[in-house]
N, C-alpha and C positions, 0 to 999 in steps of 0.2 A: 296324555295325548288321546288315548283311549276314551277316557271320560269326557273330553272335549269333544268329540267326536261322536258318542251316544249322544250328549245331550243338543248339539247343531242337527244333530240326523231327527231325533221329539219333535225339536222347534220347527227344522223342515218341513216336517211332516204335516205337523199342526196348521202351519199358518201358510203352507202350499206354496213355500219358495225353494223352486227347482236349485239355483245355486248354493243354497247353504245346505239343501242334502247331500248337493253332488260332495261338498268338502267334508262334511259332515263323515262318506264314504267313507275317504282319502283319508282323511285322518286314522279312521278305523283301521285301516289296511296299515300305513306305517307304522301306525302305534304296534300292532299285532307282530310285525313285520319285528322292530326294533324288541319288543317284548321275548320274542322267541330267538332271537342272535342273542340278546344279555342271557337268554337261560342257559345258553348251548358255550357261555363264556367268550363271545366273540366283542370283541373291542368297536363299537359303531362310532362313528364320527369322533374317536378318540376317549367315548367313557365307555364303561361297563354295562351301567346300569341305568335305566332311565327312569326318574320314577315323577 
């Protein structure tokens, strides 16, 4: 999710389309988000680990 998320945010960037940064964002942020509850062992949407 993270990775999906950098690279929407590149192509954003590059090609100056306001909405695939803004998800680009978002993406970044849950990914972070779910990345840091799996480390801390917290169960999100019913898995561990998100990879």
């Amino acid at each position: 999710m993270i990775t999906l998320g950098v690279i929407l945010l590149i192509v954003g960037f590059l090609l100056h389309m306001p909405l695939v940064w803004g998800i680009g964002i978002l993406l970044c942020i849950f990914g972070l988000i779910f990345a840091v509850l799996g480390a801390l062992g917290r169960l999100v949407f019913g898995r561990r680990h998100f990879f």
